[in-house]
N, C-alpha and C positions, 0 to 999 in steps of 0.2 A: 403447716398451720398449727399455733396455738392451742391445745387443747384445752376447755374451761369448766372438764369436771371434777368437782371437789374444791376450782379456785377459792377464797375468800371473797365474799362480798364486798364488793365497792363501795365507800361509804359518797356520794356526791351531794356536797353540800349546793342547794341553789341559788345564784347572785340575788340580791334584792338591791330594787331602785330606794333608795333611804327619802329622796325628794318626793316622788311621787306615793311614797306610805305617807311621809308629812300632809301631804296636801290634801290626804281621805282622812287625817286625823283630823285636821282642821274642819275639813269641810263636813264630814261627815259624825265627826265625836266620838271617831273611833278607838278603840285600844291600838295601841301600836302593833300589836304582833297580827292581828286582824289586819289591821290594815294593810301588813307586810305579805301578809297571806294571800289576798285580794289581787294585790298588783303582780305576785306570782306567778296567779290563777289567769292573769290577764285584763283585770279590772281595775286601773289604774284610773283611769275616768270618771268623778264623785256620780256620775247621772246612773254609769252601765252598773257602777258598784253595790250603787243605792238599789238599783235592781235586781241585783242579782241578791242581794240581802234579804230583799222583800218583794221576792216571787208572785206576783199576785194574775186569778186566773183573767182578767182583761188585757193579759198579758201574751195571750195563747196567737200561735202563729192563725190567720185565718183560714179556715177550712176552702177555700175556693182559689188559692193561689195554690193547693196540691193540686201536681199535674193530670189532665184529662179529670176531674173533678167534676165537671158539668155532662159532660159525658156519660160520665156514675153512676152522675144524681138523675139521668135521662134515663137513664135503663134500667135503673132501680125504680125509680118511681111509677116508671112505665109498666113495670112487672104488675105492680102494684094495682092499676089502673085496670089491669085484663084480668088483674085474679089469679094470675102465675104464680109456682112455686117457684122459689129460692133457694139454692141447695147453696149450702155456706162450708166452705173446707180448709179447713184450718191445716195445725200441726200437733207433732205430739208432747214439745215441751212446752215449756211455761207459756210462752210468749205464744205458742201458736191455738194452747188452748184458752189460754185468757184475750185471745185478737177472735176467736169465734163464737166465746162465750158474750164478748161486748155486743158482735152483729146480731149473733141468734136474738137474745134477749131484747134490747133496741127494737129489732125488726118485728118481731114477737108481741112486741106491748103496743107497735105502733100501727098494728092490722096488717102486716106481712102474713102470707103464709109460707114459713120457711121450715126446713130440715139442717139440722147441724151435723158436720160430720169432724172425726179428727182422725189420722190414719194411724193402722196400727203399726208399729217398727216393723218388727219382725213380716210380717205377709206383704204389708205394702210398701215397705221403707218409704227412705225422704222424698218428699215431694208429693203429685199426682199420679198416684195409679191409674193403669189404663183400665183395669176394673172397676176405677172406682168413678168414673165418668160413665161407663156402662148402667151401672148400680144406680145415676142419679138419674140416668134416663130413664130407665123402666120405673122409678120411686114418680115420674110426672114431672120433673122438675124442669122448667124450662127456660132457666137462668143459673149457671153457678158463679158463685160470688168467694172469693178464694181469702184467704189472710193468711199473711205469714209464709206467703209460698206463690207458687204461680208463675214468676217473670223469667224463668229459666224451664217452663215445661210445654216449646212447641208442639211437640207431636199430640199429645194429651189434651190440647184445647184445641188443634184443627179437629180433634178427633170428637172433641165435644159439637165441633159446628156442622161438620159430615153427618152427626144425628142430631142437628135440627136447633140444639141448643146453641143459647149466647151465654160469654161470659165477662164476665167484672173484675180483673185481678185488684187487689188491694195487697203492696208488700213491702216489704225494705231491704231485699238481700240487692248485694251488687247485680247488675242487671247485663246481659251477655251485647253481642254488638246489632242484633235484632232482635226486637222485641215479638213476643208469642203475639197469633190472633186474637183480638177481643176488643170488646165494645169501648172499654178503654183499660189502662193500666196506670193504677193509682201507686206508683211505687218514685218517690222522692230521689233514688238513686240512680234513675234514666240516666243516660247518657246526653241524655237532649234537654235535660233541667238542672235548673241552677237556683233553688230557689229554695226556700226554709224549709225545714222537717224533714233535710237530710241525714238527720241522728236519732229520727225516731225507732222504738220498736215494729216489729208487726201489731201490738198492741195496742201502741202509741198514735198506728196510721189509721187503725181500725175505728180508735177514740175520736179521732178528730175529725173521719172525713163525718159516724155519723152524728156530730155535733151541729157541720154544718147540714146534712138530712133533716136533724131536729129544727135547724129554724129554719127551712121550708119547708118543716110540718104547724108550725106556728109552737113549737115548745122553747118555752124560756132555756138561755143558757145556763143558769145556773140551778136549773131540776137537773136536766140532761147533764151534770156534770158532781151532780149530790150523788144520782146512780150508778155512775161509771168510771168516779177518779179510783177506786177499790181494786177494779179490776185494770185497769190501765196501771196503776202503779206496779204490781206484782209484774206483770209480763215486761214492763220498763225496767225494773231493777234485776230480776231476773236473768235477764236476757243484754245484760251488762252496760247498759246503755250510759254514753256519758251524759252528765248531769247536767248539763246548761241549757238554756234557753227553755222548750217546750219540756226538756225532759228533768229539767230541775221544778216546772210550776208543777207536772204530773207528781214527782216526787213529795214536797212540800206538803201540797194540801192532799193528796194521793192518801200519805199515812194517814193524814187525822180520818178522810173518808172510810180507809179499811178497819183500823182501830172501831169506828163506829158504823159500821155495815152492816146493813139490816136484811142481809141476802143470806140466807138459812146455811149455804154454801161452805159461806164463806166465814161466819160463826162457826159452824162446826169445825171448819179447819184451822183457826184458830185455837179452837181448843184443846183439839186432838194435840197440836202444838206447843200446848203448856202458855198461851200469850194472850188469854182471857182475860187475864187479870184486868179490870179497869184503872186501875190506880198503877199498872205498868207503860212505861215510853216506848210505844213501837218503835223499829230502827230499820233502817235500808236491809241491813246485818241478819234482822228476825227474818226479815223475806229472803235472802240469799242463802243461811243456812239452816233453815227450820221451815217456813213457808214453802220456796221452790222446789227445795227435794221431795216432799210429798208430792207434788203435782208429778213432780217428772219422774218421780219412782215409777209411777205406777205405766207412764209409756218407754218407761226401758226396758220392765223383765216383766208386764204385762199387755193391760191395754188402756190408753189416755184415753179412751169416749167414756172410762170411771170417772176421771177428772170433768171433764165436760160436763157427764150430767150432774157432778157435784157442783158446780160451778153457776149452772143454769136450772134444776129444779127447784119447786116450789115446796116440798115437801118435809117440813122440820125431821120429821123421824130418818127417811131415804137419804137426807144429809149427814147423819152422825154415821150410819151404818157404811154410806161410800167413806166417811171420813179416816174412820178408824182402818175402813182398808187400806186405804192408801196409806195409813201408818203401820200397817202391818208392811205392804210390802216393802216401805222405805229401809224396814227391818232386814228385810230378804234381803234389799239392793246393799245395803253394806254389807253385809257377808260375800256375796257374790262379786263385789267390787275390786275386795281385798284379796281376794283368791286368782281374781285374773292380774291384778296389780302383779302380784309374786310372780306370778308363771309370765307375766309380759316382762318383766326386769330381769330375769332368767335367762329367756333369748336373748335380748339385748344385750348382754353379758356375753353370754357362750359363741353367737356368732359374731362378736365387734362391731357389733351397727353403734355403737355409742362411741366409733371413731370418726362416722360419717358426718358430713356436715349436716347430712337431716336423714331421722330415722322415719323408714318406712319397715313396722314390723307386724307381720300378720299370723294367725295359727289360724287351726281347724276348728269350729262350730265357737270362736269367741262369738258372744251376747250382743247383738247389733248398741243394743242399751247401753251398756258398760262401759265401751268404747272410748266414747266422748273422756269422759272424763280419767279414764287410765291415760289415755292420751296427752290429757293437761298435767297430770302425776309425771308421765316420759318428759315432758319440757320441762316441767320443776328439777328432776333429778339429774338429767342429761343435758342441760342446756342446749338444744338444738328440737328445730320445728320437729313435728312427731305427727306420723299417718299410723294409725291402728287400726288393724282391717281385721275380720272376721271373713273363713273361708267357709261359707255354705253352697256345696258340689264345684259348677264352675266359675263362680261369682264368688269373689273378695268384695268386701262394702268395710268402711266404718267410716270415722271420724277421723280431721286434724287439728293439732292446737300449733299455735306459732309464738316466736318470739318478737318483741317488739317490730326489728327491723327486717322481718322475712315477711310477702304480702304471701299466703297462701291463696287468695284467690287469683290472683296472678300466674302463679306459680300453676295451681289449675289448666287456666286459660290457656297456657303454654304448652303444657300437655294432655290438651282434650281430644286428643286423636287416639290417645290411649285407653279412654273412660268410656263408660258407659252414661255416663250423668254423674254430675259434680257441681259443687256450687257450696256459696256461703260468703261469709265476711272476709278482711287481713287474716285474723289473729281467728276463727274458725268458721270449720269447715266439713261439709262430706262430697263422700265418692264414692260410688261402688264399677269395678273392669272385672274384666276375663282375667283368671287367674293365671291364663297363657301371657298376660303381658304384666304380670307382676314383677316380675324381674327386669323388667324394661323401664318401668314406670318406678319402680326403689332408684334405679342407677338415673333415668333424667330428674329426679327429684333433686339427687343428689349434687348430682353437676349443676341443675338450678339456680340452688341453695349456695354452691361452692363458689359458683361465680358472683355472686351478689353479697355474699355474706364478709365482713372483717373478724380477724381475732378479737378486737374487743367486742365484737356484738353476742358471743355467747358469752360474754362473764356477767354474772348476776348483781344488779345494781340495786341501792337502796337509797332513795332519791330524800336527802333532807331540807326540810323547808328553813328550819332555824334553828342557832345554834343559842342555849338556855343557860342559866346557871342556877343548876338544881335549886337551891332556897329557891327561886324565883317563881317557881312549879306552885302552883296552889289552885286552892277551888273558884277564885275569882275568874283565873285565869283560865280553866276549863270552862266556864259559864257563859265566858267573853266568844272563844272559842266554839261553840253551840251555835252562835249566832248562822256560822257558815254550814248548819246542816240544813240538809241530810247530805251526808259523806256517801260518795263509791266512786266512778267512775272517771275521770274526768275531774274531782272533788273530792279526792283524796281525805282520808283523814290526816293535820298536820303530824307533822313526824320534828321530833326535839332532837339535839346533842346536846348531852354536857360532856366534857373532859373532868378527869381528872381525883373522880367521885371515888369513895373508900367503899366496900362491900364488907361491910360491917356484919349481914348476917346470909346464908343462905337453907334455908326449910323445905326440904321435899314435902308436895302434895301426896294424897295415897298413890297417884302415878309419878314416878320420879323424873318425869320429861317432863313436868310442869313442877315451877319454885316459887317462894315466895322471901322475896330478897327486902334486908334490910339494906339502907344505901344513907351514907353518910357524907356532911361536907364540914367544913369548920362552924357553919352555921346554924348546923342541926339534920335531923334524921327524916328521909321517903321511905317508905313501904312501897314497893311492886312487885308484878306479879310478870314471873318471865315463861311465856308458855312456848312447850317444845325445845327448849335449850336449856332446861334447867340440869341435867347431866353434866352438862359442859359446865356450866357457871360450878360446879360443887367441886369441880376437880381446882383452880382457881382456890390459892390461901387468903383465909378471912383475910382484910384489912390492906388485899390488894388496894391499888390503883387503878380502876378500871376507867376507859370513854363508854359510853351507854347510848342508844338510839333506842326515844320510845314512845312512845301515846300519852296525852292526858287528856283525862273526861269525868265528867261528874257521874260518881255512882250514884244509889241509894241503897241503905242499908236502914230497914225497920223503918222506910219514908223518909229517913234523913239523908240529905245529901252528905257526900264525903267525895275526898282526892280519889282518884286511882290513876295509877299508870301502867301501862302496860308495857313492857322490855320488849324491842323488835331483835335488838343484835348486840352485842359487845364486846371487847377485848381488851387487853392491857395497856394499860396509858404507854406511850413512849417515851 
């Protein structure tokens, strides 16, 4: 087989139907490259287009066509009716602590009497701890109501009903081929439903089942939805979710709600963020890499019930002081990131697992936290799926990341005779086994991966939506462009080519892996900005002939808007 580390990136240009852009011009008044965009995206239809343009929340799947849903709403309310406590158990990243912060809160204002819980990595790793079902007993609680987790933790919730309690799963991970005990399981991903708010978050299912709770408490939809599009958004984008349907209306109106969120919380971490500013454009982007890693710092190399209570108290001052922690440790977590990155690229090196069709590489006392995301660094670098495990005594645990075409939860399921517990999405995942069958469990991953995998699925692609001619690039055309955010998932932001462009200038920033390149055509001169391959671009003699692959979006600089582009890849005209 092929190997495809170090290959060049693919450039793939996407076909577009030219009829069917005409027909959203017409009908809809659109820009042509919008419109080309749309029908790429799958909206070729002026009704679904016109939709997907203008997201609006009567738009939202209805909360009672989620499975076992009346079921929920019986045992939930039922709670309610005796006076029982609610013990609500999230997770430790974004999505699990903003899907327990919706319940807590919701349940909290609406005369529940509930206890929040989110677990810690390190003592209790993923999932249900069997202490921590213990824990909710002796606290009185005699209902647990799960988010973000739940549908793959048998033993853990018979174990809840052997002392006496019932519980309520609410989830979205892929779901195993029999569902755990409980009063019902609100997870869209059953195997036994087919039916909308299969691409929600844990956040996403948390929002909407209690949306419909609010209108059979008699609350308007759109209070219940001024309180909670804030935090539904963040665990939505977060937590990678693609953007259409339910999870583009959360998106949408999601920003303007967090931008203006009057949850002490959630101001402070904003701030602590630098994204105060009123007169700044929140983005998908501020929540992915400025928003999320605070939340999640703090349940990788500390403990997420910080996030939680920041998330969920009432107290302006206790908000800024958890805020600023969780920016402290975000501090820690990049040091500590990069340390394990080096030492896990090391191994992968010296024993040749970046020959294997998927690496499974593990040390001693790696950071349960860490994990995850060196993991998605190992599929960046090495093209192939990546399990990063952490050996604490006889138990390996971490995290995996995958390439498009490898499902790791599959791959799991394949090999769950090997695990101790394991679960998650395609594209990630955890799992903690015996370190006696690590070696067993790297080689069936491998043979998995080898049998299912082509030589072109590890070469690294860069999917272009249109091909541009630079003069053509302007602010109009960025503004037009806008129309289709909020960009991430699913909703790419569009990506240009032009051929055949002179690089007229190239300027090191004070780090020299980021440029800022002058680009020339017969028709006049772009300014962009080539971040992480500006090295490359300076070796490259002015007045080359370069093809370019890049971004255009409207900045502001001093309030005023201006062009920018951002440079993804490039190389020498042929």
């Amino acid at each position: 087989m092929a190997l495809a580390t170090d290959y060049p990136t693919i450039w793939n240009l996407r076909p577009t139907d030219e009829l069917a852009a005409q027909k959203l011009v017409a009908e809809l008044n659109l820009h042509p490259f919008v419109a080309r965009l749309l029908v790429q995206r799958g909206y070729s239809d002026p009704s679904n287009a016109n939709t997907f343009l203008n997201p609006s929340l009567a738009h939202f799947s209805r909360p009672e066509e989620l499975p076992d849903f009346e079921k929920a709403k019986a045992a939930i309310l039922g709670a309610k009716e005796r006076g029982e406590k609610i013990y609500i158990h999230g997770d430790y990243d974004v999505d699990g602590v903003t899907s327990a912060a919706i319940l807590y809160r919701f349940l909290a204002k609406t005369g529940f009497e509930v206890e929040g819980h989110v677990p810690h990595r390190e003592n209790e790793g993923y999932g249900i701890h069997i202490d921590t079902i213990r824990r909710a007993h002796a606290s009185g609680a005699k209902l647990i109501l799960t988010c973000d987790c739940g549908t793959s933790s048998h033993k853990q919730l018979e174990a809840a009903y052997e002392l006496g309690m019932k519980v309520v799963v609410t989830d979205h991970h892929e779901s195993p081929e029999t569902l755990p005990m409980a009063e019902a399981v609100v997870n869209p991903k059953r195997r036994d439903y087919d039916g909308p708010a299969s691409e929600m978050s844990g956040a996403g299912i948390a929002f909407l089942f209690c949306a419909g709770l609010a209108s059979e408490l008699g609350i308007k939809p759109e209070v219940f939805y001024r309180h909670f599009l804030d935090l539904a958004v963040m665990g939505t984008v977060a937590d990678v979710m693609p953007l259409r349907d339910n999870n583009r209306i959360i998106a949408r109106h999601g920003l303007t709600a967090l931008k203006a969120s009057q949850k002490h919380g959630v101001q402070a971490l904003l701030t602590v963020s630098n994204l105060a500013d009123p007169t700044a454009k929140l983005t998908t982007r501020h929540i992915g890499f400025q928003l999320g890693p605070r939340i999640n710092a703090v349940g990788r190399i500390d403990d997420a019930d910080v996030a939680f209570r920041l998330l969920t108290t009432d107290d302006a001052r206790e908000s800024y002081e958890l805020a600023n922690f969780l920016n402290q440790k975000n501090t820690e977590r990049r040091e500590l990131q990069d340390a394990l990155m080096e030492e896990t690229f090391e191994k992968i090196l010296r024993d040749g697992l970046d020959q294997k069709s998927a690496i499974v590489v593990a040390g001693e006392n790696w950071q349960k936290g860490l994990v995850g995301i060196v993991a998605g660094k190992v599929v960046e670098k090495f093209r192939r799926p990546a399990f990063v495990l952490g050996i604490h005594g006889d138990v390996a645990s971490g995290s995996a990341r995958s390439l498009p075409a490898f499902n790791l939860f599959e791959a799991i399921e394949a090999n769950r005779s090997l695990l101790i517990k394991g679960g998650g999405h395609a594209a990630a995942a955890g799992v903690s086994l015996d370190v006696v069958n690590l070696e067993k469990f790297a080689q069936a991953i491998d043979t998995f991966a080898s049998e299912r995998l082509k030589p072109e699925d590890f070469l690294p692609t860069l999917n272009i939506d249109q091909e541009l001619d630079l003069a053509d690039s302007s602010l109009e055309l960025a503004q037009h462009l806008a129309t289709l955010e909020p960009f991430g998932e699913a909703n790419p932001e569009p990506i240009f080519v032009s051929t055949g462009v002179r690089l007229a200038a190239c300027t090191p920033t004070r780090n020299p892996i980021h440029a800022r390149l002058t680009l020339e055509t017969d028709a006049g001169q772009r300014q962009a900005m080539a971040f992480g391959i500006g090295e490359q671009v300076a070796e490259l003699p002015l007045q080359s002939e370069i093809d370019l692959v890049y971004t255009i979006e409207e900045d502001r600089f001093n309030n005023r808007p201006q062009l920018k582009l951002i440079v993804k890849d490039l190389r020498l005209s042929s």
